[in-house]
DSSP file (Angstrom, degrees, kcal/mol; ACC not computed):
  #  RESIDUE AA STRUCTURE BP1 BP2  ACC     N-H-->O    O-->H-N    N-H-->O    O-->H-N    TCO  KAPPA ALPHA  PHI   PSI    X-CA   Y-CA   Z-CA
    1    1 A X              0   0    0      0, 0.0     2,-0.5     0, 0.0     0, 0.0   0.000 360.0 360.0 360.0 112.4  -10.3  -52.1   63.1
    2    2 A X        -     0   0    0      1,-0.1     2,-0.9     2,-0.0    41,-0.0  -0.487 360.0-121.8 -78.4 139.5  -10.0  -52.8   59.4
    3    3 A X        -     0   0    0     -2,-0.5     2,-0.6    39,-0.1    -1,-0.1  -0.629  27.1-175.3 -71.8 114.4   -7.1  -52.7   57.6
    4    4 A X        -     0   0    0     -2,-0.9     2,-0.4    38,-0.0    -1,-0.1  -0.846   9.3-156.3-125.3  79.1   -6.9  -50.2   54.6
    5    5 A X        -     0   0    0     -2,-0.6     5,-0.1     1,-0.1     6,-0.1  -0.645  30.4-110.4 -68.1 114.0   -3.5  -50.0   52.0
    6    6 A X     >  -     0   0    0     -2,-0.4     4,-2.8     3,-0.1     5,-0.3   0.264  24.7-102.9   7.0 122.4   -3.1  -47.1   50.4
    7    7 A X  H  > S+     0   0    0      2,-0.2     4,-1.4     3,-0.2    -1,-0.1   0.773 123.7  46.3  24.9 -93.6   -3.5  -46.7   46.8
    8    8 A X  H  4 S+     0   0    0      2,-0.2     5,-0.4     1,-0.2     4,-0.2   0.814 114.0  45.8 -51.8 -54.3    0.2  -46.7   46.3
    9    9 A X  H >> S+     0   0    0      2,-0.2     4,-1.4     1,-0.2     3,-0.7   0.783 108.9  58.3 -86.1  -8.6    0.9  -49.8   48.5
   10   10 A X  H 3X S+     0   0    0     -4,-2.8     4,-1.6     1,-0.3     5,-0.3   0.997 113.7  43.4 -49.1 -67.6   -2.2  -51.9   46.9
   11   11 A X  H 3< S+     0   0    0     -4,-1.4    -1,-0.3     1,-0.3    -2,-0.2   0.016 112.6  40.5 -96.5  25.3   -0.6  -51.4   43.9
   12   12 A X  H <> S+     0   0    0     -3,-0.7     4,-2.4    -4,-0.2    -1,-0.3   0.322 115.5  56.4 -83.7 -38.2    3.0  -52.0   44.2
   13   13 A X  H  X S+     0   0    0     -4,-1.4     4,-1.3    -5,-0.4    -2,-0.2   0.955 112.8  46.8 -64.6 -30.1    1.9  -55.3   46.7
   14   14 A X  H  X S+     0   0    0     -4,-1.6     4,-2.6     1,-0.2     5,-0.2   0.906 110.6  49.8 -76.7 -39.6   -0.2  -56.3   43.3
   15   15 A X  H  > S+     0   0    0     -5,-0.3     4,-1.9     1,-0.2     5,-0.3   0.933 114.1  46.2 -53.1 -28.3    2.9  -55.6   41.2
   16   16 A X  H  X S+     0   0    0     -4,-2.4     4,-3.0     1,-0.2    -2,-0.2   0.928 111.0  48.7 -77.8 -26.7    5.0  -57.8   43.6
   17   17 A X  H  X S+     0   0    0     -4,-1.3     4,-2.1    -5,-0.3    -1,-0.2   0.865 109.0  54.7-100.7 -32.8    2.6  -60.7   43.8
   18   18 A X  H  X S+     0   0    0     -4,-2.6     4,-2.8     2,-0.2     5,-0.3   0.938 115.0  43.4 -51.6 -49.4    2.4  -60.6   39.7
   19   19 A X  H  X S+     0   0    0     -4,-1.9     4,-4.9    -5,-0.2    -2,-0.2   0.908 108.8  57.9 -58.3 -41.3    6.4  -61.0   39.9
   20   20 A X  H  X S+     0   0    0     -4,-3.0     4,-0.8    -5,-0.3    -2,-0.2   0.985 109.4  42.0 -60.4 -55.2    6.2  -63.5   42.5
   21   21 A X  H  X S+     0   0    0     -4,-2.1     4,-1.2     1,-0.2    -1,-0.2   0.661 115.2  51.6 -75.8 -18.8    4.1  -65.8   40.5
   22   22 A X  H  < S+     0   0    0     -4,-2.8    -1,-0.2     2,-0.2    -2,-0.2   0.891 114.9  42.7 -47.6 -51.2    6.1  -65.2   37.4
   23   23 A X  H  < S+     0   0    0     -4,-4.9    -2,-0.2    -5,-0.3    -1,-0.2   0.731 131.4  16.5 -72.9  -6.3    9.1  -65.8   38.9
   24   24 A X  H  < S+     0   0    0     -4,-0.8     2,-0.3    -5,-0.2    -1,-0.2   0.344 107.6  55.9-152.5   2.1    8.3  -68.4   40.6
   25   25 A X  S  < S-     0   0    0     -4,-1.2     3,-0.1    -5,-0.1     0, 0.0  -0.753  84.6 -88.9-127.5-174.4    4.9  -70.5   39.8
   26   26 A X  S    S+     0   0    0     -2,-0.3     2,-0.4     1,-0.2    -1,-0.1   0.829 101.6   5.9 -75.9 -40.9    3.7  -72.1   36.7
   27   27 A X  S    S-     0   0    0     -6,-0.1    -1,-0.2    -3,-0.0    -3,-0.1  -0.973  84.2-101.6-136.5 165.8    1.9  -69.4   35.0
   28   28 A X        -     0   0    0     -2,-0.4     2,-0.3    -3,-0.1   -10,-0.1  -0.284  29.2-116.7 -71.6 177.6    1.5  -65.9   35.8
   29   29 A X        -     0   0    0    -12,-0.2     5,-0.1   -11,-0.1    -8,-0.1  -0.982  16.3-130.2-100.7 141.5   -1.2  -64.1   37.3
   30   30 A X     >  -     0   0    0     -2,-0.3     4,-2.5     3,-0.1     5,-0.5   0.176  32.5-103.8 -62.3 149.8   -3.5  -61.2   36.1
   31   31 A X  H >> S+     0   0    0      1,-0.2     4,-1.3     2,-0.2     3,-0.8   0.817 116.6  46.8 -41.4 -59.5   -4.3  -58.1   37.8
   32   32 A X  H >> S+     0   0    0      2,-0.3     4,-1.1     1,-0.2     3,-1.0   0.904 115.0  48.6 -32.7 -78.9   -7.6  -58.9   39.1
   33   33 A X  H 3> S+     0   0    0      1,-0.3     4,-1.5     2,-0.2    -1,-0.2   0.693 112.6  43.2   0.6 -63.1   -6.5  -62.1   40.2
   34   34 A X  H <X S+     0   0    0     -4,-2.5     4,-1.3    -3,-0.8    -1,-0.3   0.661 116.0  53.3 -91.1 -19.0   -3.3  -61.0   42.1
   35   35 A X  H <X S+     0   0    0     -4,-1.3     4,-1.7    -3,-1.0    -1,-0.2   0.925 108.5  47.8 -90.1 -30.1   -5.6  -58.0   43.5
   36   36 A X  H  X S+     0   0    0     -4,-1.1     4,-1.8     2,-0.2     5,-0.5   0.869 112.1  51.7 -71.9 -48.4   -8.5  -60.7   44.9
   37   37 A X  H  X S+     0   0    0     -4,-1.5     4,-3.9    -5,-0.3    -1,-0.2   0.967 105.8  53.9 -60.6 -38.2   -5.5  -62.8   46.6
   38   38 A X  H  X S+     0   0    0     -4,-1.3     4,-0.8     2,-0.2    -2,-0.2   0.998 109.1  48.9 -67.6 -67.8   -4.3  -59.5   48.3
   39   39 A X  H >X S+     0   0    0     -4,-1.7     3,-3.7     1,-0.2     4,-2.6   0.856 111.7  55.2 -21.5 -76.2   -8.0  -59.1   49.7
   40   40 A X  H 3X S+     0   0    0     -4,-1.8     4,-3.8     1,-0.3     5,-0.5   0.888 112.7  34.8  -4.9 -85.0   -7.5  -62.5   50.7
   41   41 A X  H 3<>S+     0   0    0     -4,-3.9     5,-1.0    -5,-0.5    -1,-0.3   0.560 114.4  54.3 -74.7   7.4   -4.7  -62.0   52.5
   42   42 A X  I <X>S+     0   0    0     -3,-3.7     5,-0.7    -4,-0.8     4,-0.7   0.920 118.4  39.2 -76.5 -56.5   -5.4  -58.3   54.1
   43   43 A X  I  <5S+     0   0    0     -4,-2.6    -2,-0.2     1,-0.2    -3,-0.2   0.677 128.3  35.3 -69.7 -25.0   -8.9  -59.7   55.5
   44   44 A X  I  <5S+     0   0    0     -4,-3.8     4,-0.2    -5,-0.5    -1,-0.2   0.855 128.8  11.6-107.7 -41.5   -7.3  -63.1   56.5
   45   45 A X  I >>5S+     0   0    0     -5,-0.5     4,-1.5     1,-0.1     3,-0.7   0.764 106.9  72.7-118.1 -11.1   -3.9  -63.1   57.7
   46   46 A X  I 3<<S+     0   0    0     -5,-1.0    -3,-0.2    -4,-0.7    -4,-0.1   0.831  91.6  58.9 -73.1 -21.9   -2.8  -59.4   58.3
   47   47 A X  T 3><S+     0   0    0     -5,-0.7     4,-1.5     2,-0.1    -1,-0.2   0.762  99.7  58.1 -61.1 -17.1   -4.7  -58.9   61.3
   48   48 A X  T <4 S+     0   0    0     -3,-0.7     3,-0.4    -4,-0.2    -2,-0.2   0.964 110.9  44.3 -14.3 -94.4   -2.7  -61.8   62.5
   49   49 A X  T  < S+     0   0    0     -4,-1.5     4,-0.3     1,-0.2    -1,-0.2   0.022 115.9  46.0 -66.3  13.8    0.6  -59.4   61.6
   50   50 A X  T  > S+     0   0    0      3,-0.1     4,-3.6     2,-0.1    -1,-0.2   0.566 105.8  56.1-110.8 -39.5   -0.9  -56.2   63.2
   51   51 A X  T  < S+     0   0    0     -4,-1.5    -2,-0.2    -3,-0.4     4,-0.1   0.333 108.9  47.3 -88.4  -2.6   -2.0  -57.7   66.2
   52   52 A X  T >> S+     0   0    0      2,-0.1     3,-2.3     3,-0.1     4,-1.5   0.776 111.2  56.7-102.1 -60.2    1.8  -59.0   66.9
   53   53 A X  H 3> S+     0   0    0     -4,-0.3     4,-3.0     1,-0.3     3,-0.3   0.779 101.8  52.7 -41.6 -48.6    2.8  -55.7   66.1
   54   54 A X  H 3X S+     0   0    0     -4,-3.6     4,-2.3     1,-0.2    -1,-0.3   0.888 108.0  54.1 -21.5 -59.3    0.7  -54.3   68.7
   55   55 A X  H <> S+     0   0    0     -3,-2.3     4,-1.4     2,-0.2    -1,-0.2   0.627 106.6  42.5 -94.5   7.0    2.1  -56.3   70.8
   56   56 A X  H >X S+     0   0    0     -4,-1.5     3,-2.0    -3,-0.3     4,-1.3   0.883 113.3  59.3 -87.7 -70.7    6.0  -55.6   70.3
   57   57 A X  H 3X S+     0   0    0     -4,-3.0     4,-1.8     1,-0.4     5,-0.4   0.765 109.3  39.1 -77.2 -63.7    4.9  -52.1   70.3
   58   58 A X  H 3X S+     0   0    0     -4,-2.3     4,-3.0     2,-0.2    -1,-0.4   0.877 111.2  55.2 -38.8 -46.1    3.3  -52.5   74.0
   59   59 A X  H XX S+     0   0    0     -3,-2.0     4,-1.2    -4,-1.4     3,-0.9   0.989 112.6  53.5 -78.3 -45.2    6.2  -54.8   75.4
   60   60 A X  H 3X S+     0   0    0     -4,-1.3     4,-1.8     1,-0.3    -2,-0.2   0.872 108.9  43.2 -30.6 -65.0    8.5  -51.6   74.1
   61   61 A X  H 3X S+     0   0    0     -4,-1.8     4,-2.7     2,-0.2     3,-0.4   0.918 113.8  51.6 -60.3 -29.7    6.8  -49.2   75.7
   62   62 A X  H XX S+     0   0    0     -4,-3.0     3,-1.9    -3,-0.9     4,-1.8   0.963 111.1  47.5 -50.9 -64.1    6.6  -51.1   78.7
   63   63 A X  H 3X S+     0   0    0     -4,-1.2     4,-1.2     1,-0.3    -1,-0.3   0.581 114.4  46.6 -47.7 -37.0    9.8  -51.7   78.8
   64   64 A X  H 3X S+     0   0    0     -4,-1.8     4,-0.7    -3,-0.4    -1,-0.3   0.758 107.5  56.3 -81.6 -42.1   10.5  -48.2   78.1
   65   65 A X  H <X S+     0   0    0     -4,-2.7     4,-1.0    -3,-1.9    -2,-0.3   0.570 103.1  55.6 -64.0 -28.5    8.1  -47.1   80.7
   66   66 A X  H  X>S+     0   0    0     -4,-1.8     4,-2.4    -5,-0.3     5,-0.7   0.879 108.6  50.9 -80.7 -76.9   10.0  -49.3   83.6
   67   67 A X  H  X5S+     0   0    0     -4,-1.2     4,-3.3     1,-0.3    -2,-0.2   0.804 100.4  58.7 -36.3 -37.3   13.4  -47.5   82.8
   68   68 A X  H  X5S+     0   0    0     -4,-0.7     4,-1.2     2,-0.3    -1,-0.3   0.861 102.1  53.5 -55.1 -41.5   12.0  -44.4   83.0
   69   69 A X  H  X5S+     0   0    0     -4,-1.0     4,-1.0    -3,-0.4    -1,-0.2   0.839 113.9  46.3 -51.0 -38.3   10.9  -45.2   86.8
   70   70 A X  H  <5S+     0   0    0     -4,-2.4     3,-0.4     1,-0.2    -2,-0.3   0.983 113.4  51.8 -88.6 -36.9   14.5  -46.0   87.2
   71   71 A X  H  <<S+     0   0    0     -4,-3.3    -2,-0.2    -5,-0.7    -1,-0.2   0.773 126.1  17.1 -16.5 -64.8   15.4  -42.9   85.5
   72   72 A X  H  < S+     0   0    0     -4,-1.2    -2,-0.2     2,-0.0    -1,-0.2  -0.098  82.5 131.0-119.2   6.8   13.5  -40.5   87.3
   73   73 A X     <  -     0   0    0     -4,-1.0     2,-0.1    -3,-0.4    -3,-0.0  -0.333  40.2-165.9 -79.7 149.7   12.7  -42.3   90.5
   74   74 A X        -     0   0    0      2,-0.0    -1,-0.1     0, 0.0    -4,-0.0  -0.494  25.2-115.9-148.2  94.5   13.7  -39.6   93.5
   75   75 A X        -     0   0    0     -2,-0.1     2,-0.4     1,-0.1     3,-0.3   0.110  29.4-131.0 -26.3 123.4   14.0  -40.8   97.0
   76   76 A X  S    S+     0   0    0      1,-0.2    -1,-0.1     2,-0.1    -2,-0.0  -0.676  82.1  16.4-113.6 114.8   11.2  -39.1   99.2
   77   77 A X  S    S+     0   0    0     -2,-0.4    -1,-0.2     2,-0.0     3,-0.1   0.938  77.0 145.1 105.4  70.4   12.4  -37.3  102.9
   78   78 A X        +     0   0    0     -3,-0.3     4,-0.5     1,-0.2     3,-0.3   0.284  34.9  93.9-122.3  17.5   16.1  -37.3  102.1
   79   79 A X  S >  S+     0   0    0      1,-0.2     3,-1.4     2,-0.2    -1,-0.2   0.904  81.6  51.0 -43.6 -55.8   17.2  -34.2  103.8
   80   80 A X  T 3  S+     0   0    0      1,-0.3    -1,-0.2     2,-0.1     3,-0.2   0.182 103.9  66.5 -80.1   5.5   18.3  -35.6  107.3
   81   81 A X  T 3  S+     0   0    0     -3,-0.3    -1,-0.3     1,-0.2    -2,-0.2   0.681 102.8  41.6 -92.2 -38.3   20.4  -38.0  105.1
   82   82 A X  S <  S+     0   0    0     -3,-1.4     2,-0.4    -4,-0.5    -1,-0.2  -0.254  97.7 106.5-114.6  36.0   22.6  -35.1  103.7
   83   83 A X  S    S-     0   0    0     -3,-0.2     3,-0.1     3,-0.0    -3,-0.0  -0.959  74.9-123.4 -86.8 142.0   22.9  -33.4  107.3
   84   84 A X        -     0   0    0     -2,-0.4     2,-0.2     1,-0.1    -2,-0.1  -0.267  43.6 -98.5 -47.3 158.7   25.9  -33.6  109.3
   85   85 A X        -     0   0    0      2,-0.0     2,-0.3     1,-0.0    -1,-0.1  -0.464  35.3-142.2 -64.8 157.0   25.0  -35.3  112.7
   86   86 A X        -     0   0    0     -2,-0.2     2,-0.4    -3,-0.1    -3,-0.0  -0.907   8.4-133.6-119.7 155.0   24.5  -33.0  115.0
   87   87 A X              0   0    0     -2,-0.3    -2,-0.0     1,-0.1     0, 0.0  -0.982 360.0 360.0-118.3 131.1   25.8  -33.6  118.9
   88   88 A X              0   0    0     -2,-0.4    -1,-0.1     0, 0.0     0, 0.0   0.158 360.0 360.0 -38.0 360.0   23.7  -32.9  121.9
């Protein structure tokens, strides 16, 4: 499955990654630039990062799915449990 950012989040993640390198490298970088390194890093390391989300999301539901059994679980032929004895 590829991963596809919005519009919106392309271009705030290209604004951030122009600030990051202002603030914080030796010279800035240009739109184009900062927009090829975001490619970069969709195609190379964010499947990475979806594919651990995937997997929190599964041990949650599991996890989620086991409580419910304990939740909802209902003990099977429990009439003669809630009877008085009876005496011959």
């Amino acid at each position: 499955m590829a991963i596809e950012l919005d519009k919106d989040v392309r271009d705030r993640a290209i604004a951030s990654l122009q600030r990051y390198f202002t603030e914080n490298m030796d010279e800035p970088i240009g739109n184009i630039q900062a927009g090829a390194l975001l490619h970069f890093f969709v195609e190379e390391v964010a499947p990475a990062i979806y594919n651990l989300a995937i997997a929190d999301a599964q041990q949650s539901l599991h996890a989620r799915v086991t409580e419910l059994d304990i939740e909802c679980h209902q003990e099977p032929f429990g009439y003669w449990k809630k009877q008085p004895a009876r005496k011959r």
